[in-house]
Chimera marker file (.cmm) of the C-alpha trace (Angstrom):
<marker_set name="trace">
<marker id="1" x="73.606" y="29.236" z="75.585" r="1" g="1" b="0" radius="0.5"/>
<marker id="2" x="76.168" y="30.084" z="77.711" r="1" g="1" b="0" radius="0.5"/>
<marker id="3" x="77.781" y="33.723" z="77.955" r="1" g="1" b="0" radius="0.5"/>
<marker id="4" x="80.251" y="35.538" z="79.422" r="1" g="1" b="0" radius="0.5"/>
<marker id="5" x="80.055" y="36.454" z="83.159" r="1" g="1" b="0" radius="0.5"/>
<marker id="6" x="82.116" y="40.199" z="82.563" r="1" g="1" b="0" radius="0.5"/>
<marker id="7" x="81.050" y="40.964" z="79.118" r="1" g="1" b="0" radius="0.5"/>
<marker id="8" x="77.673" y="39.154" z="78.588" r="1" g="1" b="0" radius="0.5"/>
<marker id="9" x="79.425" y="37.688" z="75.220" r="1" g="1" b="0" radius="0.5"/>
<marker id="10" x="78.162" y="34.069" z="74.201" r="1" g="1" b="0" radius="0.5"/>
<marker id="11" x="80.224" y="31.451" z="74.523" r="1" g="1" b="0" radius="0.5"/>
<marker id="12" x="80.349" y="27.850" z="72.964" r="1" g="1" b="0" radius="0.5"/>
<marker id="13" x="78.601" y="25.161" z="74.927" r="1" g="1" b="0" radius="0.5"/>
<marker id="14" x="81.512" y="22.801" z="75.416" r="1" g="1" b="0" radius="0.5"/>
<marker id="15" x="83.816" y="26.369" z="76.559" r="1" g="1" b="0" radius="0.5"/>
<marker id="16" x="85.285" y="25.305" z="80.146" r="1" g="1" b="0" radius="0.5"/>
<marker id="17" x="84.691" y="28.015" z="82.574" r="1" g="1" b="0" radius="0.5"/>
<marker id="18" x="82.224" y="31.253" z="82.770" r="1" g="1" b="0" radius="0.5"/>
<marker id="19" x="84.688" y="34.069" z="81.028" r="1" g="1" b="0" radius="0.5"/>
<marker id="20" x="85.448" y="34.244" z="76.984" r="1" g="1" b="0" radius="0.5"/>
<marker id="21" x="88.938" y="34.354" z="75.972" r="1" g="1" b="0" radius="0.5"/>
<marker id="22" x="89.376" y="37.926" z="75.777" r="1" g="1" b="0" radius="0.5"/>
<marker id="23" x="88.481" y="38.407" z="79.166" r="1" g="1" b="0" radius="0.5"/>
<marker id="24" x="90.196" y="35.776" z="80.522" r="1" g="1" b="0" radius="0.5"/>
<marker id="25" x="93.180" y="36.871" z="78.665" r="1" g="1" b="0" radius="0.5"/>
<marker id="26" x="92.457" y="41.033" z="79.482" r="1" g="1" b="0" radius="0.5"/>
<marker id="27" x="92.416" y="40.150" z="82.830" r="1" g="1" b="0" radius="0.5"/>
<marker id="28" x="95.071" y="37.709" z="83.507" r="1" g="1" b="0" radius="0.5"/>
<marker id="29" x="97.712" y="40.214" z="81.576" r="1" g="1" b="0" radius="0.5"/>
<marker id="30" x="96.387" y="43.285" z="82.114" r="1" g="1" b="0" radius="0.5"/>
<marker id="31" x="93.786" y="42.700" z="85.414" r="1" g="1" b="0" radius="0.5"/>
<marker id="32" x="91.285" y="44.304" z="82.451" r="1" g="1" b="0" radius="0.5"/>
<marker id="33" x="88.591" y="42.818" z="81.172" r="1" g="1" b="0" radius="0.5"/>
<marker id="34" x="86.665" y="42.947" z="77.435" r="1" g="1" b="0" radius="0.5"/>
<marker id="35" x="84.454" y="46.003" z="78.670" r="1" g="1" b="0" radius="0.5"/>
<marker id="36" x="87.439" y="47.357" z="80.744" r="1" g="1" b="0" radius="0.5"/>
<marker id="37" x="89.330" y="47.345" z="77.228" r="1" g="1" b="0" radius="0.5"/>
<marker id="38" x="86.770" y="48.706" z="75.164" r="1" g="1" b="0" radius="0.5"/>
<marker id="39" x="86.139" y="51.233" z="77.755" r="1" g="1" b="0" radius="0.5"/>
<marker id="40" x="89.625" y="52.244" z="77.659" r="1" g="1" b="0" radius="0.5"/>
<marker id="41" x="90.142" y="52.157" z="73.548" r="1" g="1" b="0" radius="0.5"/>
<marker id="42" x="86.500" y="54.670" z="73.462" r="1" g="1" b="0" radius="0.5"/>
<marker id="43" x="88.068" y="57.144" z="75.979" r="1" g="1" b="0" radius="0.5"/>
<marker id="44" x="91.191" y="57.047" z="73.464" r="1" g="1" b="0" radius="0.5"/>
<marker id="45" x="88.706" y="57.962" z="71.068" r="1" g="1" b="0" radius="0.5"/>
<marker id="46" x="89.485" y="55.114" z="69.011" r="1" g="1" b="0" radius="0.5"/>
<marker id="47" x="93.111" y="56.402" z="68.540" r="1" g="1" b="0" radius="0.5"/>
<marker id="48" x="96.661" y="54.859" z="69.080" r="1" g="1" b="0" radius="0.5"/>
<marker id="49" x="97.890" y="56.838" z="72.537" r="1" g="1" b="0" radius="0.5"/>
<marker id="50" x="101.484" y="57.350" z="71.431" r="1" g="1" b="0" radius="0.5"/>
<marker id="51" x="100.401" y="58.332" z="67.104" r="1" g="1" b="0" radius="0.5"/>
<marker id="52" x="97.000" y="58.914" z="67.559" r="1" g="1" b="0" radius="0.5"/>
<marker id="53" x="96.428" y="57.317" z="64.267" r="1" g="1" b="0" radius="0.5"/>
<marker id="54" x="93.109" y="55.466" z="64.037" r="1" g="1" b="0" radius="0.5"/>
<marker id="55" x="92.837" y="51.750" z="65.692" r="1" g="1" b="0" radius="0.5"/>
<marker id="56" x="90.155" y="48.561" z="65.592" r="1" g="1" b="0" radius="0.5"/>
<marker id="57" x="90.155" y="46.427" z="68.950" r="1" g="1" b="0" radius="0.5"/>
<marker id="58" x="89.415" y="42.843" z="69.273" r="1" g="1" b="0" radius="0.5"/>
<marker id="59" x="90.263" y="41.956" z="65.608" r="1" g="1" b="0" radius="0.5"/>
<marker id="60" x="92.391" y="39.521" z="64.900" r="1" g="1" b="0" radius="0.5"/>
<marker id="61" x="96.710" y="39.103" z="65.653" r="1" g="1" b="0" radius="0.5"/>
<marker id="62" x="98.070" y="41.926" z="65.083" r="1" g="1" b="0" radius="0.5"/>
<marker id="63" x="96.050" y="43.943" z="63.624" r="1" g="1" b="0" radius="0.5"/>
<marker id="64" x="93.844" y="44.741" z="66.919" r="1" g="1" b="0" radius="0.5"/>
<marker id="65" x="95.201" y="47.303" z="69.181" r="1" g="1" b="0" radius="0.5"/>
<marker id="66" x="97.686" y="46.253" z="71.783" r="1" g="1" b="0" radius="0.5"/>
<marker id="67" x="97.164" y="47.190" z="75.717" r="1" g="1" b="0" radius="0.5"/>
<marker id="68" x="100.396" y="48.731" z="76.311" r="1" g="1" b="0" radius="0.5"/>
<marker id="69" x="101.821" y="48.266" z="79.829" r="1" g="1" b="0" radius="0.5"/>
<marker id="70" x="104.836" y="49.189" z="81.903" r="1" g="1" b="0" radius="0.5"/>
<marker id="71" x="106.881" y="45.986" z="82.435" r="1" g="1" b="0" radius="0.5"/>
<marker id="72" x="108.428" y="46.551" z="85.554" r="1" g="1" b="0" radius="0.5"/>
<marker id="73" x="104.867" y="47.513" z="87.540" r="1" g="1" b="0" radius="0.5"/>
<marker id="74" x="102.390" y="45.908" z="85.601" r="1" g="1" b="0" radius="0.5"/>
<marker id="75" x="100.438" y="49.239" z="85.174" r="1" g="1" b="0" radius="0.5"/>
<marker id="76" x="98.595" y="49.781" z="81.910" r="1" g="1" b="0" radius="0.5"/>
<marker id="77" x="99.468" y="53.234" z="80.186" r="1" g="1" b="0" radius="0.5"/>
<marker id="78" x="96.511" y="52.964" z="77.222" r="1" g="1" b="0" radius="0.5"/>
<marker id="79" x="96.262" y="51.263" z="74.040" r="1" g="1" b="0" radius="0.5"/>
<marker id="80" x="98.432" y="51.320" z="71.099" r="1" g="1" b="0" radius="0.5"/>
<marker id="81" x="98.726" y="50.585" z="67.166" r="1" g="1" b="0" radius="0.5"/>
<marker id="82" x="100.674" y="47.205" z="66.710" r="1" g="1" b="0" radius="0.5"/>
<marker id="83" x="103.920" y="49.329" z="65.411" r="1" g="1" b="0" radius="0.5"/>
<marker id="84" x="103.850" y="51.667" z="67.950" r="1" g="1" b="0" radius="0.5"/>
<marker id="85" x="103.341" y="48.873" z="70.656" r="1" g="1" b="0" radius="0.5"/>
<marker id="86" x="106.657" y="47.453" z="68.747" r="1" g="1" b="0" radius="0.5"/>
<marker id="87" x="108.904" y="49.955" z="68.299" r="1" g="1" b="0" radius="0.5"/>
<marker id="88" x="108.430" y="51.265" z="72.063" r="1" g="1" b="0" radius="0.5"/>
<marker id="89" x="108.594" y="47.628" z="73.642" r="1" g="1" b="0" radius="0.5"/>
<marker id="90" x="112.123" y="47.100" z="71.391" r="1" g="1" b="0" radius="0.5"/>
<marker id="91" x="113.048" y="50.350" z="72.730" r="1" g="1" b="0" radius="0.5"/>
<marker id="92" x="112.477" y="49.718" z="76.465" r="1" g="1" b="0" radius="0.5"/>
<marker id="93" x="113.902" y="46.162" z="76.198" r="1" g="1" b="0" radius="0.5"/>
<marker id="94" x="117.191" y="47.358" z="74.706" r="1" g="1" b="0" radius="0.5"/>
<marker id="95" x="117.727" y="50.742" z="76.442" r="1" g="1" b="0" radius="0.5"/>
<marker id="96" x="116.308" y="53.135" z="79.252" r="1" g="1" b="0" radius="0.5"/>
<marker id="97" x="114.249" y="55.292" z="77.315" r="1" g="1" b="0" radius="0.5"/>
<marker id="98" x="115.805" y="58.668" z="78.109" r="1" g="1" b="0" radius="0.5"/>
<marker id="99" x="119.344" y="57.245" z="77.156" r="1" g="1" b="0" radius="0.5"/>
<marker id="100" x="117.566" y="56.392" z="73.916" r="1" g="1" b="0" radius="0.5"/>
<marker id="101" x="116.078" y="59.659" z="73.417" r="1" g="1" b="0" radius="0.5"/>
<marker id="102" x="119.674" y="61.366" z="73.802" r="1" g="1" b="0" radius="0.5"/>
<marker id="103" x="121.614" y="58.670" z="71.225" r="1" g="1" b="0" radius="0.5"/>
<marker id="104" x="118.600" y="59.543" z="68.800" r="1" g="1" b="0" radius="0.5"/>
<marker id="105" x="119.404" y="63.297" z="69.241" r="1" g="1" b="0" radius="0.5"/>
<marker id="106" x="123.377" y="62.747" z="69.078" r="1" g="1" b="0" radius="0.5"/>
<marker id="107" x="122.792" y="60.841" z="65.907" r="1" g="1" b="0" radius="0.5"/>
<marker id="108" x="120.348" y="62.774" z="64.464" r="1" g="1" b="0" radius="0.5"/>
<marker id="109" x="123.020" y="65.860" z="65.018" r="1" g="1" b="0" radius="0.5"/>
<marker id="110" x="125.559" y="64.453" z="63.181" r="1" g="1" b="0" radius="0.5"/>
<marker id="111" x="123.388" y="64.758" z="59.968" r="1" g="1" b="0" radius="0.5"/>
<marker id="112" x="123.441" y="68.462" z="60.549" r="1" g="1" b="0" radius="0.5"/>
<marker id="113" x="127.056" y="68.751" z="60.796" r="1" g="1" b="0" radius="0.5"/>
<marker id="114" x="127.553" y="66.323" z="57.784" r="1" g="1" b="0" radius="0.5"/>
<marker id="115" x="125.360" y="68.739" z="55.564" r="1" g="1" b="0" radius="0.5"/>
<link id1="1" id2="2" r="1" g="1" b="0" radius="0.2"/>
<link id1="2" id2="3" r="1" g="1" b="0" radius="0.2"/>
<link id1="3" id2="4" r="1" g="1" b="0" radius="0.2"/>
<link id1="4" id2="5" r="1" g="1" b="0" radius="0.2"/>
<link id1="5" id2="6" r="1" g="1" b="0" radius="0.2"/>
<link id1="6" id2="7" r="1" g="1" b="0" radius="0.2"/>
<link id1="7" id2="8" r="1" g="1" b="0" radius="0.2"/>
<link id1="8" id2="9" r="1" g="1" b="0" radius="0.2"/>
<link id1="9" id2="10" r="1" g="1" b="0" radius="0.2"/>
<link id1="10" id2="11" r="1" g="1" b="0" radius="0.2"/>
<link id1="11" id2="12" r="1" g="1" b="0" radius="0.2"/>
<link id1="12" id2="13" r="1" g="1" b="0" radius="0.2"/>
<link id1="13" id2="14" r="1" g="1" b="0" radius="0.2"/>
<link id1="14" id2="15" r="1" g="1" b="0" radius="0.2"/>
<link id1="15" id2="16" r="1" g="1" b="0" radius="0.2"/>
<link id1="16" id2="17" r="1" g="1" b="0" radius="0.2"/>
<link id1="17" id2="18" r="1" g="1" b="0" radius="0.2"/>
<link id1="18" id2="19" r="1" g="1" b="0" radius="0.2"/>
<link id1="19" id2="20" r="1" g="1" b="0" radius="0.2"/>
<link id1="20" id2="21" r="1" g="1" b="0" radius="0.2"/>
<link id1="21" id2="22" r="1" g="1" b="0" radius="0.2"/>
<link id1="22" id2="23" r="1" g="1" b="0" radius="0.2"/>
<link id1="23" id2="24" r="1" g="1" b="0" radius="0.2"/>
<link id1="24" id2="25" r="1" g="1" b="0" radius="0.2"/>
<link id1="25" id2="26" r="1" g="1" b="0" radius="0.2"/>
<link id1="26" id2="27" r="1" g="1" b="0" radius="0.2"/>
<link id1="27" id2="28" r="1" g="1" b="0" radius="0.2"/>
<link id1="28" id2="29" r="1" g="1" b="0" radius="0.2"/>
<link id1="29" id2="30" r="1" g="1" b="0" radius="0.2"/>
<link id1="30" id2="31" r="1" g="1" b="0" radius="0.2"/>
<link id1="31" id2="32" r="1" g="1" b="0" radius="0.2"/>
<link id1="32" id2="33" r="1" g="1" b="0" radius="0.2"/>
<link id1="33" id2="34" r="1" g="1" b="0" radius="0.2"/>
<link id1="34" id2="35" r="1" g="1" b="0" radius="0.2"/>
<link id1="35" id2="36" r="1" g="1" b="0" radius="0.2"/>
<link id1="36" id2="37" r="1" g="1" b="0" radius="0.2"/>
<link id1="37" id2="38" r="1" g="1" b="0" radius="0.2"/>
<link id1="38" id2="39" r="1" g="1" b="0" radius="0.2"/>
<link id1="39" id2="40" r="1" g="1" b="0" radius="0.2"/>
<link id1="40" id2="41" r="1" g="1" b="0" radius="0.2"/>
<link id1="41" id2="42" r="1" g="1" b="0" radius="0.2"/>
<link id1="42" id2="43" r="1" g="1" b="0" radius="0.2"/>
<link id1="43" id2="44" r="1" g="1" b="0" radius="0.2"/>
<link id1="44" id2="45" r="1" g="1" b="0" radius="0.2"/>
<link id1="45" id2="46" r="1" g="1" b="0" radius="0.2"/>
<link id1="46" id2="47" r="1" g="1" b="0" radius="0.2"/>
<link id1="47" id2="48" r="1" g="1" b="0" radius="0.2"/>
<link id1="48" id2="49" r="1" g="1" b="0" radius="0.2"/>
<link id1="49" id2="50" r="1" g="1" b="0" radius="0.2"/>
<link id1="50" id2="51" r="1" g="1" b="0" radius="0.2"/>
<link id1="51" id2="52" r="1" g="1" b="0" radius="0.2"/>
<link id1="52" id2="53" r="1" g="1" b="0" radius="0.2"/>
<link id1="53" id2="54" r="1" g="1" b="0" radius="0.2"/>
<link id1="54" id2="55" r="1" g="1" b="0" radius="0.2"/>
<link id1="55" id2="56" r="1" g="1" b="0" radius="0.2"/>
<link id1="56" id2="57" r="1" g="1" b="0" radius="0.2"/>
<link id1="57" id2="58" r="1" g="1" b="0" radius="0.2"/>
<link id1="58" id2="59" r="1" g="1" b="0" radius="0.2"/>
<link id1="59" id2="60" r="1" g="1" b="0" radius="0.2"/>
<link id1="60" id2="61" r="1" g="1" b="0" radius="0.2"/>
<link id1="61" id2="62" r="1" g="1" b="0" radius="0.2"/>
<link id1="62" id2="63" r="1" g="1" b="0" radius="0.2"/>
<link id1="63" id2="64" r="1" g="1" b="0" radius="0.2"/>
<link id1="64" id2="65" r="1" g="1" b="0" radius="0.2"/>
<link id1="65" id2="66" r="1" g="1" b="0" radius="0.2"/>
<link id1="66" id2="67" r="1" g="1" b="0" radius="0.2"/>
<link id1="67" id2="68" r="1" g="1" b="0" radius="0.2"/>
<link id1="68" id2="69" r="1" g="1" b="0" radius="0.2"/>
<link id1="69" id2="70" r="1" g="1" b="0" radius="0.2"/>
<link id1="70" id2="71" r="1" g="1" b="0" radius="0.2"/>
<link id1="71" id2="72" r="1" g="1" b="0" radius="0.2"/>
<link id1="72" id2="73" r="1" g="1" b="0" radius="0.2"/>
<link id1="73" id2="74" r="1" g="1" b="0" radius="0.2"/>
<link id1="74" id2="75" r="1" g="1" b="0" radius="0.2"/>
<link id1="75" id2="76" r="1" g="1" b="0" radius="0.2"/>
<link id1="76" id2="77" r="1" g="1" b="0" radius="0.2"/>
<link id1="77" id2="78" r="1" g="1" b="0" radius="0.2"/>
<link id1="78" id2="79" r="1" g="1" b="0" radius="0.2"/>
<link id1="79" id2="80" r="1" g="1" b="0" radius="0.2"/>
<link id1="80" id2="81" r="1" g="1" b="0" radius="0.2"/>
<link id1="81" id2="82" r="1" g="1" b="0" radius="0.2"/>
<link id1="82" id2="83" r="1" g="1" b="0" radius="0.2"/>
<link id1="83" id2="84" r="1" g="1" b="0" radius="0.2"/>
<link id1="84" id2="85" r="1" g="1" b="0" radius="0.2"/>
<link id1="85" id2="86" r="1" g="1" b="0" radius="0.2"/>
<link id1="86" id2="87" r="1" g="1" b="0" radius="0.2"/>
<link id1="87" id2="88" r="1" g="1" b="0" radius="0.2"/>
<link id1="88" id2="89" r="1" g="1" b="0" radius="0.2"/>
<link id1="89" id2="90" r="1" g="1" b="0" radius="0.2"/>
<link id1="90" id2="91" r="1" g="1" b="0" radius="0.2"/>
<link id1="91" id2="92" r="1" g="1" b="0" radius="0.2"/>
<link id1="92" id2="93" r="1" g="1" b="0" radius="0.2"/>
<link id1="93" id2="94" r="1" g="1" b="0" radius="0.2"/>
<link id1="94" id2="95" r="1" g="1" b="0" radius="0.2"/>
<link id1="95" id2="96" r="1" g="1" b="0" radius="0.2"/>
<link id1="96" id2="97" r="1" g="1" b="0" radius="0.2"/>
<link id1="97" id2="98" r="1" g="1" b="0" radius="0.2"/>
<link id1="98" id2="99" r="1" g="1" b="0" radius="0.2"/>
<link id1="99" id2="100" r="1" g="1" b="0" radius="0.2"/>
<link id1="100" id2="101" r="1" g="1" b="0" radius="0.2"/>
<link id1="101" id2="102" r="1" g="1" b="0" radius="0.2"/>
<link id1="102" id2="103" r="1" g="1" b="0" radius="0.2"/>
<link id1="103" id2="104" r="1" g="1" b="0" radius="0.2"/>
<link id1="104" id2="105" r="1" g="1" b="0" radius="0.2"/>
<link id1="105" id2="106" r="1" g="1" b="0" radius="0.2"/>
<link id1="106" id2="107" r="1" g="1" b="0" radius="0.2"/>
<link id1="107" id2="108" r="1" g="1" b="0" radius="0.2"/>
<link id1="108" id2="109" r="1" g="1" b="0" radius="0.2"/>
<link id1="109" id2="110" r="1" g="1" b="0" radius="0.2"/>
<link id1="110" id2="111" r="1" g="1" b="0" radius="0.2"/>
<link id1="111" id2="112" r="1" g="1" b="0" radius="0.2"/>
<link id1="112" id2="113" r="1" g="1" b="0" radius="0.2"/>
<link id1="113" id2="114" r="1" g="1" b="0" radius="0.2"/>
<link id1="114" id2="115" r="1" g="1" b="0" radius="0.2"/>
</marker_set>
């Protein structure tokens, strides 16, 4: 039986290498590794960092919660819900976020004049 060499998980015998795919994965994105995730998702309390609704790690494509980091310097901010990982990653792709922030509120103001 072979198992991982940062999170003890087993591993199938043909698997090339001594680390399972999460870790190799955790660590070549995010320089994290399973335990290093799971740490990070208990110390969230289990909860989505931006929502704080309730999330599941390591269960499947997209479903699990998403390591959310900034782009630019690589530096991971926590974990998120799939949606939330979505919406903010659209947001940050498209616009700066506090020019974002002030179209929302300009918009959102015209409502209240409309009504």
């Amino acid at each position: 039986m072979r198992v991982c060499k940062h999170c003890g998980d087993e591993m199938p015998e043909n698997k090339q290498g001594y680390q399972c795919n999460r870790c190799i994965n955790g660590m070549r994105r995010y320089g994290l590794n399973k335990l290093q995730q799971e740490t990070l998702y208990r110390l969230q309390g289990g909860l989505c960092a931006f929502c704080f609704d309730p999330i599941e790690m390591h269960i499947g494509s997209g479903k699990s919660g998403c390591i959310d980091h900034d782009h630019q310097t690589g530096e991971v901010r926590g974990i998120l819900c799939n949606e939330c990982n979505i919406t903010i990653g659209k947001i940050e792709k498209r616009w700066d976020l506090d020019k974002f922030l002030e179209k929302l509120n300009v918009y959102r103001r015209r409502g209240e004049v409309a009504a």
